[in-house]
C-alpha positions, 0 to 999 in steps of 0.5 A: 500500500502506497501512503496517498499524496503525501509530499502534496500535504506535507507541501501545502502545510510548509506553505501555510507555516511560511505565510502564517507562521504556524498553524493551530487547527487543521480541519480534514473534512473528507467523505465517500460513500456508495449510496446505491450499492449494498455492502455485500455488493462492493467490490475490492476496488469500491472498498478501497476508495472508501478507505483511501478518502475516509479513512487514509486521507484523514489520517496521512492529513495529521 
């Protein structure tokens, strides 16, 4: 498993340090869902997205 578009995050925090000298609150609101397919319907690929923006994304962002 590849850590999702790290150097993007770790690029855009250094940038805000530099303009606002640090940063005190970091707000990672993402969410996917699959609202017409059941669970037992999923496919590997389908489970993969959800983790990768749900769960991943929020927790390689802190």
């Amino acid at each position: 498993m590849t850590r999702p578009v790290p150097r993007r995050s770790e690029a855009s925090f250094a940038r805000a340090k530099e303009a606002f000298g640090r940063i005190d609150v970091v707000v990672s609101n993402v969410g996917i869902e699959l609202i017409d397919t059941p669970v037992p319907e999923t496919t590997d690929e389908q489970v993969e997205l959800l983790l990768n923006g749900n769960v991943r994304g929020t927790r390689y962002t802190l």
